[in-house]
N, C-alpha and C positions, 0 to 999 in steps of 0.2 A: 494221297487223295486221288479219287478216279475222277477224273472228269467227263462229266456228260455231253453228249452229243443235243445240240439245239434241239433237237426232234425226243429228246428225254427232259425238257426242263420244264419247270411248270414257271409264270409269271402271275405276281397280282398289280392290279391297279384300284383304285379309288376316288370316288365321283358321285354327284349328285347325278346326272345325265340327267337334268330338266331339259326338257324342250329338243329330244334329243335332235340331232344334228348329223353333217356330214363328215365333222369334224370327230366327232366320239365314232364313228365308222372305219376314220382313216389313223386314229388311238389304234382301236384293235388291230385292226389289220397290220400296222410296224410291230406292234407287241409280240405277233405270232408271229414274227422272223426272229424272235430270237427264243421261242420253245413252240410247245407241242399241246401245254394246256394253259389256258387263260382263266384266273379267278378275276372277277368284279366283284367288288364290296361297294353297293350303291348306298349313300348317307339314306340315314333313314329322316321323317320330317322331322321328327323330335331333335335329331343330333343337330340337322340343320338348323331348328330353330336356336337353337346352343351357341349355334356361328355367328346369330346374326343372318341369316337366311331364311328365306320361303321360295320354297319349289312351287309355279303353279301346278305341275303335274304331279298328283300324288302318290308316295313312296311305293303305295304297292304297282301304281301301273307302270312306273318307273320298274321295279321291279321284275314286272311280266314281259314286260322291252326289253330289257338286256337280257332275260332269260332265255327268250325265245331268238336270239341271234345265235347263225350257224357259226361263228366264228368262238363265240364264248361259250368253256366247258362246266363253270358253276359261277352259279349268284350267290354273295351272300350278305347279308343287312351290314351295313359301315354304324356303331352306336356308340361309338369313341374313337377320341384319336389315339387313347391307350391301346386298341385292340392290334394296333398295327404288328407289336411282336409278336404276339401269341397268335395272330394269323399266320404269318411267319412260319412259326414254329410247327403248328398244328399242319397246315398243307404243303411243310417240307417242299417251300417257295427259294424258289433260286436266282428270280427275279423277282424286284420291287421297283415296278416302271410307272411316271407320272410324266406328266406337262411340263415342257421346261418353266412355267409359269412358276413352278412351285423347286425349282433350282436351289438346291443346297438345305432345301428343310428339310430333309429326310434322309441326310447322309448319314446320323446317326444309327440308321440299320445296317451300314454297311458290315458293322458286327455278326451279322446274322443271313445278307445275300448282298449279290451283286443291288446298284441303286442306279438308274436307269432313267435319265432326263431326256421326255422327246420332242422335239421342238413342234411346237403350235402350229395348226393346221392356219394361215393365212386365210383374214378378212371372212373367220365365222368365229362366232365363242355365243355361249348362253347368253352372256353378258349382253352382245350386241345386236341379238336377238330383242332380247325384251326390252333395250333403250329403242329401239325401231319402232317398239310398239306402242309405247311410252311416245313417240313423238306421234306417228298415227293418231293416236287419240288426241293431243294435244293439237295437230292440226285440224282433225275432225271439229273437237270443240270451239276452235277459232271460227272455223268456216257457219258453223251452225250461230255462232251469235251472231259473225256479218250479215247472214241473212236474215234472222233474227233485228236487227238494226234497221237491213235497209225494207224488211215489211214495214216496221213500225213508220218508216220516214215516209212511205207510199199512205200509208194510213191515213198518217197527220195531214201528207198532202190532199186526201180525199175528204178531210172533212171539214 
C-alpha cells in the first residue's frame, strides 16, 4: 500500500454546528494538519430532531456557514448515522475526525480509515452556549417580577 502524504489525504467530520463558535474554528483548523481536504457533514434538523435535538439555527444557514469557510473544501447534509460508511466510501476518506467527546463511538470505521479523537476546545461548546442563555433569561424573568412586586408594593402603599 502507498502511503499518502498529509497534503494528499482527505478528512470527514460531523456536527450540528449550532450557534457556531470558536471552538468549531479551532475543529477545523487541527483537522487540516492532518490532510489537504476537509468534508463536513452538518446534521440536518430532521436527523437532529431524531437525537433528541433542536438546532435554533436552521439547517440550511447552518449549512451556508460551514460552506462558506476557507478552511472547509465540501458540505454535505449528515441524514443518518448509517451514512457514515458510505460517506467513507464514496469521498475515499482517510480520515474520520471528531471531538474526543464522542471517544470510542466510532472506532468501528477503523475498518474503512484512520479514526481520529481531538480533544475539545476549553470552556466553549454549543451546550454552554445555550445554558448561558437559558439563565439570562431566567434571570431576566426574575428581575422583571422583582420589580414587578416592588411597583405593586409602592402602589398599595399609595393608596
Amino acid at each position: 500500500m502507498v502511503c499518502k502524504s498529509t497534503m494528499e489525504k482527505t478528512s470527514i467530520t460531523y456536527g450540528t454546528f449550532d450557534l457556531y463558535h470558536i471552538g468549531h474554528i479551532k475543529l477545523f483548523q487541527r483537522i487540516k494538519e492532518f490532510s489537504s481536504k476537509l468534508i463536513v457533514a452538518v446534521s440536518t434538523d430532521e436527523f437532529n430532531l431524531s437525537k433528541g435535538k433542536k438546532s435554533i439555527i436552521p439547517f440550511e444557514n447552518r449549512f451556508e456557514i460551514i460552506k462558506n469557510l476557507r478552511c472547509v473544501d465540501l458540505v454535505i447534509p449528515e441524514e443518518s448515522w448509517d451514512q457514515k460508511i458510505s460517506d467513507i466510501i464514496e469521498y475515499k476518506v482517510d480520515n474520520f475526525i471528531m471531538g474526543s467527546d464522542w471517544e470510542g463511538k466510532f472506532d468501528f470505521l477503523k475498518k474503512y480509515c484512520d479514526v481520529i479523537y481531538l480533544p475539545r476546545t476549553e470552556g466553549v461548546s454549543t451546550t454552554l452556549i445555550k445554558n448561558s442563555i437559558s439563565d439570562l433569561k431566567n434571570i431576566k424573568v426574575e428581575s422583571i417580577n422583582s420589580a414587578l412586586n416592588l411597583l405593586q408594593q409602592i402602589r398599595s402603599q399609595l393608596s
